[in-house]
C-alpha positions in Angstrom: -29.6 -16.4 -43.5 -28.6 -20.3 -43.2 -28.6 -22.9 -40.9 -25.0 -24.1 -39.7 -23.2 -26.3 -36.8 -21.1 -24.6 -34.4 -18.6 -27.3 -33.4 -16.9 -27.4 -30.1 -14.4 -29.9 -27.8 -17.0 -32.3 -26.7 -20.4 -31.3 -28.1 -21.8 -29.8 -31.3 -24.4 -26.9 -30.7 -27.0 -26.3 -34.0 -28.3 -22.8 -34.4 -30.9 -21.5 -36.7 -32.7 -18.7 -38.1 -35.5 -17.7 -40.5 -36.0 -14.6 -42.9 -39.6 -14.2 -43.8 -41.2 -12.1 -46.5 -43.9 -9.3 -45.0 -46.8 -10.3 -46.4 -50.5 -8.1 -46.3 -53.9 -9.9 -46.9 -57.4 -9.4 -48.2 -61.1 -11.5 -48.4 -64.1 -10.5 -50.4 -67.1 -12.8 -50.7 -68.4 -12.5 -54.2 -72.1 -13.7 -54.3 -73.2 -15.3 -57.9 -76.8 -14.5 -57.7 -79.5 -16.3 -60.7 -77.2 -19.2 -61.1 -79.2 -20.8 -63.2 -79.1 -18.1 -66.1 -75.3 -17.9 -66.2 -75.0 -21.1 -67.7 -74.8 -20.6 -71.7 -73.0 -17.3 -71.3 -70.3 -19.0 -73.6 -66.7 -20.4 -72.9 -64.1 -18.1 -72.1 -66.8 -15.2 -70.7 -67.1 -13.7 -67.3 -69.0 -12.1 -64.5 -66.5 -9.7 -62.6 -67.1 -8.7 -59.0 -67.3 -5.6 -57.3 -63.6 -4.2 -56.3 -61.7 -5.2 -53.4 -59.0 -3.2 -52.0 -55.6 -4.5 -50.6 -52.2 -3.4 -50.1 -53.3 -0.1 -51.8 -54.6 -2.0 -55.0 -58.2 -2.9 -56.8 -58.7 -6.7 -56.8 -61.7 -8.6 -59.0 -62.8 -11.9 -58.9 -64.0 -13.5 -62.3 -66.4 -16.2 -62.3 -66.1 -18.2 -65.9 -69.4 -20.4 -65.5 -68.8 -21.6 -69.0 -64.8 -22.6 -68.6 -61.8 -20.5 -69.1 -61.0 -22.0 -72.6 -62.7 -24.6 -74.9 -60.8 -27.7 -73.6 -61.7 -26.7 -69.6 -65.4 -26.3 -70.7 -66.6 -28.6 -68.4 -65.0 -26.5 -65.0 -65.7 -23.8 -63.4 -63.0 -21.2 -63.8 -61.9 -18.4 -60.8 -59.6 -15.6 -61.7 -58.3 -13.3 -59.5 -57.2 -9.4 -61.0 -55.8 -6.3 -60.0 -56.4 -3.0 -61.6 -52.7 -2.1 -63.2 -52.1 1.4 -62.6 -48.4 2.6 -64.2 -47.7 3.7 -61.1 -47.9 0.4 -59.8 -44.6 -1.7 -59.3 -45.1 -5.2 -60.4 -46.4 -7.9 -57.0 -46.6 -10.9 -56.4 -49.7 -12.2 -54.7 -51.5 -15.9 -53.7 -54.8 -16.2 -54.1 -57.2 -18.7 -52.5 -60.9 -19.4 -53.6 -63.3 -21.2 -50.5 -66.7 -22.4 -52.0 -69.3 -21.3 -49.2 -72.5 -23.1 -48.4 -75.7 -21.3 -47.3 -74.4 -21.5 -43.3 -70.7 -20.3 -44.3 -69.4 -23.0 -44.3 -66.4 -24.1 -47.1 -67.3 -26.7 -49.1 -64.5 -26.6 -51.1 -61.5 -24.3 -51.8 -58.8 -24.5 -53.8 -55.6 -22.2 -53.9 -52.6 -20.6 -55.8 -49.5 -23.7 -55.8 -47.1 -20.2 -56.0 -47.3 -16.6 -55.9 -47.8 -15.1 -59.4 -46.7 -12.0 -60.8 -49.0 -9.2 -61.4 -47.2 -6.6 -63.9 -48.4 -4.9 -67.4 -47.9 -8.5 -69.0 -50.4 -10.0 -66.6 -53.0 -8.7 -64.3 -54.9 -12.1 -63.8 -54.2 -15.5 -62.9 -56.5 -18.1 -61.5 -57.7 -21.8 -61.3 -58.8 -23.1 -64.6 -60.2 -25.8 -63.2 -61.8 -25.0 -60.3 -64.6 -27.6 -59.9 -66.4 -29.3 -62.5 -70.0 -27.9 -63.3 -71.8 -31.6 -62.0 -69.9 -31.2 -58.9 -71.0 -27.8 -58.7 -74.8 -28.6 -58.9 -74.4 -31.7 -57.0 -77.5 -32.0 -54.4 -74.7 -34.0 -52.3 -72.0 -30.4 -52.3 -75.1 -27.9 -51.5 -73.0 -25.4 -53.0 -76.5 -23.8 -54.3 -78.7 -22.3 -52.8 -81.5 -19.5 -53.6 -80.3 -19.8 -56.7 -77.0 -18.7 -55.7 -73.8 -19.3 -55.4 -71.1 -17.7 -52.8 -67.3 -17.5 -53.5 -64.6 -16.1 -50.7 -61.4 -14.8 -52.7 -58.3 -14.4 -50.2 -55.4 -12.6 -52.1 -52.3 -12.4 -50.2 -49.4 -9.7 -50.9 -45.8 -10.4 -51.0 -44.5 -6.9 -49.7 -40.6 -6.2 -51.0 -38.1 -5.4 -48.6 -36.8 -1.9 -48.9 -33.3 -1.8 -47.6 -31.3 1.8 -46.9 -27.5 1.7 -46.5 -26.2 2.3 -43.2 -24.1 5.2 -43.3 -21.4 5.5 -40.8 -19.5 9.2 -41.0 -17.3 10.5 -38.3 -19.4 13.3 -36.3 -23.0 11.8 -37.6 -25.8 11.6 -35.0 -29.0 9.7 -35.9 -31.4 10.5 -33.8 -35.1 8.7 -33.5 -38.1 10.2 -35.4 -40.4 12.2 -32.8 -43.4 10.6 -31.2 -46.9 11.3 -32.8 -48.6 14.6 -31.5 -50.3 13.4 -28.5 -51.5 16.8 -27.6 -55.7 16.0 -28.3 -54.6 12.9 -25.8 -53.5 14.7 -23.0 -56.0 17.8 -23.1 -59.2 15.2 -23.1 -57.0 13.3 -19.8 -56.5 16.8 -18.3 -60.4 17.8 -18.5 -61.7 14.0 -17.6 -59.7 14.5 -14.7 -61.8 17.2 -13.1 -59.3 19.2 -12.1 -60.6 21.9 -14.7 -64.0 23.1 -13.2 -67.2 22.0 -15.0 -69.1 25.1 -17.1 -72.2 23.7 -18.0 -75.0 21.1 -16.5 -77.4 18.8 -18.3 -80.7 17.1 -17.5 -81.2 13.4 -18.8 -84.1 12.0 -17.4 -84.0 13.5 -14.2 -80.2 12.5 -13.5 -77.9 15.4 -14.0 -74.3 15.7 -15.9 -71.8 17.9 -15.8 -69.2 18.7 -18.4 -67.0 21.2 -20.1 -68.7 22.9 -23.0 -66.5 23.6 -25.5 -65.1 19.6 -25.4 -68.8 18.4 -25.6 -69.7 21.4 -28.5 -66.6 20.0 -30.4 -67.9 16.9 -30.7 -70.8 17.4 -31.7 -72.7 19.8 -33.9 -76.3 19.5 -31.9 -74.5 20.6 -28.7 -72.5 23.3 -31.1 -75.8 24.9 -31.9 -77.1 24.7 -28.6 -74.2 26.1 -26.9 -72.7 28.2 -28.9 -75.4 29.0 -31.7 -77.5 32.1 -32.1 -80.3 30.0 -29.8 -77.8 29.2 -27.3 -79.4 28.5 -24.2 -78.1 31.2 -21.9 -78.2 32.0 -18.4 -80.0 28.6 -17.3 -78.5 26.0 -14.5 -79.4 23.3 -16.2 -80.4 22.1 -19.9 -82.6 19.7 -20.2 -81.3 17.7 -23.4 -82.5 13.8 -23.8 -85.5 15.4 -26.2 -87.6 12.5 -24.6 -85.5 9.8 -26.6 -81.6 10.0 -25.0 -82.3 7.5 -22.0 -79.4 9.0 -19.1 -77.6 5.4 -19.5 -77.1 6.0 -23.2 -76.2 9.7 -22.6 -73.0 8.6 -19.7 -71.8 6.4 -23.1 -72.0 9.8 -25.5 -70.4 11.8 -23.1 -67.9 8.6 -22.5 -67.1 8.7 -26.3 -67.0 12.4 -26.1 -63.7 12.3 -23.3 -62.5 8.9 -24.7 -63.3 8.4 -28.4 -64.1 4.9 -27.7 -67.4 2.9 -27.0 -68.1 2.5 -23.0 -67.2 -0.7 -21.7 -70.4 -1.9 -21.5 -71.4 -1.9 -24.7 -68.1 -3.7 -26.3 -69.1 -6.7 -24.0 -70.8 -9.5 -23.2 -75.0 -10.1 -24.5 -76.1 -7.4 -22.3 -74.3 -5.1 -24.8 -76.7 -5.3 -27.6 -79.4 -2.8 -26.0 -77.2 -0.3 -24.9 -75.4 0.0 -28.8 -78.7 0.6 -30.0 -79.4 3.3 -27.5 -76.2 5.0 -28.5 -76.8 4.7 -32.2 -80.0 6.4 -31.1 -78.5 9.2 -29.4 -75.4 9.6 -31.6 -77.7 10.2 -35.0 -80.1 12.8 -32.6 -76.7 14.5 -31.2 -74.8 14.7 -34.7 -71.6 12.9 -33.8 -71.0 10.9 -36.6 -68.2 8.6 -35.6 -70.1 7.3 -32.9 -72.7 6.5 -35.1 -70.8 4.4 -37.1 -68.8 2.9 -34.4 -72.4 1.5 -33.0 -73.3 0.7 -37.1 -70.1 -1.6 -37.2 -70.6 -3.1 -33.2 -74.8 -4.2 -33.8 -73.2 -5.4 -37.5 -71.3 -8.4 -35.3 -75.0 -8.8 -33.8 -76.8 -9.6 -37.3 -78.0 -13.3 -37.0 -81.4 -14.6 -38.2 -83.4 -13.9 -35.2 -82.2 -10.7 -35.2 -81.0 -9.5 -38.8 -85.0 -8.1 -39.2 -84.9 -6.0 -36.0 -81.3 -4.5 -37.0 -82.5 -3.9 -40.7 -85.3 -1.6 -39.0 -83.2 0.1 -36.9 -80.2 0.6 -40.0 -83.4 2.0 -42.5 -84.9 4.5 -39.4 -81.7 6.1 -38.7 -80.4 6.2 -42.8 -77.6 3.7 -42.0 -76.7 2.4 -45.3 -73.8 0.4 -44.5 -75.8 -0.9 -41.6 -78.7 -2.0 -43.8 -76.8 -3.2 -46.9 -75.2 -6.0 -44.4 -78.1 -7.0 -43.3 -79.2 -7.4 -47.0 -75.9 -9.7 -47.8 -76.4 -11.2 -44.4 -80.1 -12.8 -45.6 -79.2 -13.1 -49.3 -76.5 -15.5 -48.2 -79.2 -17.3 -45.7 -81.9 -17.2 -48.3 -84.4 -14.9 -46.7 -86.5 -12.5 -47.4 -86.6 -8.7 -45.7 -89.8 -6.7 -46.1 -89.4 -3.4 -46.5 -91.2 -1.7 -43.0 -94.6 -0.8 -43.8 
């Protein structure tokens, strides 16, 4: 595709058009923690990072404290690597390293001038020379702090183009692909609509909702066993099931999640939002519906901040949220502060 004048009688028109190649991106943060003891480690050594996945591959960042090579002793050296599988075509990839300061924000950052080949010849390429060590340490950069260092890796993909012939025979029909299965989709729509009588009644606080059981069973093993278990609770009006800890606002958003497989409204939005998450976390872990649980995990996650990064680390280690609690962890390494364990 080119760029070319179309003339005419009395004026000359310019038309234009681009071809761009798809491209797929990743970012890890890679925290160097003991700075201090990394120096001396020798030229040409590294500290590799946990793995990073994009485009379907395993990415590492290597930190070479003491220089890539004898002659760039004096630099810090980044390297960004893939895991080479043979079943792996070769790719080419950018990469871009951003220096982070204790409050996130890049203090310096350097990037790929071209996107390299990753193949079985070579599985890493980086900056050499990065930044030199004094810069590094500099009071006036504040690059360290704790002791620590942060380093955001960005690898971008170049995707390949996969072209297919047209083919053009006398009598061929190409028809589209069929749409995806929408038939979960329009069963939940049918019963949210009412128009399929409720079966069974429950008792949050006092307020009372009505549902269809074998949708809210479905979703839930805690409502399975009560339903439809060897206890089931038979022959009663009404079950009483907020267990003195599922407020009747939190137990509208389960039964929202339930019909809808998305978080209420209310709790996607706005400040206010905050208190009602944690009330569904809350119910979700007691009612056994684990993608809601980790829905609410990833939503108080965008909360963490350091007037509230304590309160959320409570909540993560009382409900066995690991993901939950391990981000709050990176969260205060990176701001330097310390989490006691709950007494």
């Amino acid at each position: 595709m080119g760029v070319g004048p179309s003339m005419a009688t009395d004026a000359t028109a310019v038309t234009g058009s681009v071809s761009e190649v798809p491209k797929v991106s990743g970012t890890h943060e890679f925290t160097i923690r003991e700075y201090s003891r990394t120096k001396g480690m020798g030229v040409g050594k590294s500290i590799l990072s946990q793995y990073f996945a994009v485009d379907g591959r395993r990415w590492y960042i290597r930190f070479y404290p003491d220089g890539y090579s004898t002659a760039d002793g004096a630099w810090i050296a980044l390297y960004a690597q893939t895991l080479y599988k043979p079943q792996f075509l070769p790719v080419r990839a950018e990469f871009t390293f951003q220096l982070l300061g204790p409050n996130g924000d890049v203090l310096h950052m350097r990037r790929s001038d071209h996107a390299c080949k990753y193949d079985t010849f070579c599985n890493s390429w980086g900056i050499r020379r990065y930044i030199t060590r004094d810069q590094l340490e500099s009071a006036a950069l504040g690059a360290i702090h704790a002791d620590s260092i942060t380093v955001r890796c960005t690898v971008t993909i170049h995707q390949t183009r996969r072209r297919s012939l047209a083919i053009n025979r006398p009598g061929l029909v190409q028809m589209p692909p069929p749409p995806p299965s929408d038939h979960g989709v329009n069963a939940l729509r049918f019963l949210a609509s009412g128009k399929a009588p409720f079966d069974v009644r429950f008792d949050v606080d006092g307020e009372i909702f009505e549902a269809h059981r074998m949708v809210v069973a479905a979703q839930s093993a805690w409502f399975e066993g009560l339903l439809y278990g060897h206890g089931r609770e038979v022959g009663k009006d009404v079950l009483e099931v907020g267990g003195g800890i599922v407020t009747a606002e939190a137990f509208r958003g389960v039964l929202h999640f339930i019909y809808t497989d998305e978080l209420p409204v209310e709790a996607t939005k706005g400040r206010g939002s905050y208190d009602l998450t944690v009330r569904l976390f809350e119910a979700a872990d007691y009612y056994l519906i684990d993608r809601l649980k980790v829905m609410c995990a990833c939503r108080l996650a965008e909360f963490i901040k350091d007037s509230t990064v304590k309160a959320i680390m409570e909540i993560a280690e009382a409900y066995s949220c690991k993901d939950l609690s391990q981000a709050c962890q990176n969260f205060a390494a990176r701001r330097g502060l310390t989490l006691l364990p709950a007494p």
